[in-house]
C-alpha positions, 0 to 999 in steps of 0.5 A: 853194595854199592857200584864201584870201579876196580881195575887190575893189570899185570906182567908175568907174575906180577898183579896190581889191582886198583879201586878193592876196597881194603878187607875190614875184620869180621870179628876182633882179633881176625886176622885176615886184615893184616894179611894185606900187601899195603904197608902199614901207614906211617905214625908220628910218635905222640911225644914229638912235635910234627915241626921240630920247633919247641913251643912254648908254654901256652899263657893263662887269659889273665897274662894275654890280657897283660900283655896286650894292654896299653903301658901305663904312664907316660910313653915318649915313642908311639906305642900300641895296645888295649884299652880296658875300662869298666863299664856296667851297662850293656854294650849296645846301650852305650850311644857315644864312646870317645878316647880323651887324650890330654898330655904334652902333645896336646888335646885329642879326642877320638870317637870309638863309637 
C-alpha cells in the first residue's frame, strides 16, 4: 500500500468521498465491482467516426506518389511537385546535384545539393 490522500464530506444523509481508490475484482465474474455509485464511463460506438465527417478511402504509396509528382510535359502557369529520378548509387556519394531547365523561359540550373 502506498500513502494516499482520501477525503469525505456530508450533509444529513448524504456522503461524498474523494481520493478511494476504485474497488478492482478479486476473482472473474466478482461482483462487487459493479456495485459502485460511479456511472459507467461513456462509450463511442465502434462503427462510428468521433468527428462525424466521412473520410475517405485511404490511397495506396504508388497513387501519393502519382499525385505528387511533377506533371509531365509542358506547363504555361507555375506548378509544383516531385521530381523522381533513378539513381543507383548510394545517396551520400553523390557529390553535386543540379536541376537543368532548359524551355521557352529560358535556361536555368539550380543546385539541389
Amino acid at each position: 500500500m502506498r500513502p494516499r490522500m482520501e477525503a469525505s464530506a456530508g450533509v444529513g444523509s448524504i456522503d461524498v468521498i474523494a481520493g478511494r481508490p476504485r474497488r478492482t475484482e478479486r476473482f472473474p465474474g466478482d461482483p462487487r465491482p459493479q456495485q459502485d455509485r460511479l456511472p459507467a464511463p461513456p462509450k463511442v460506438p465502434a462503427n462510428e467516426d468521433r468527428s462525424g465527417v466521412e473520410r475517405e478511402a485511404p490511397i495506396t504509396p504508388a497513387e501519393a506518389i502519382v499525385r505528387g509528382a511533377l506533371p509531365e510535359g509542358e506547363v504555361s502557369k507555375p506548378v509544383r511537385g516531385f521530381l523522381y529520378y533513378a539513381y543507383k548509387g548510394k545517396p551520400g556519394s553523390a557529390k553535386k546535384v543540379e536541376l537543368v531547365y532548359s524551355g521557352p523561359a529560358g535556361d536555368a540550373v539550380i543546385a539541389l545539393r
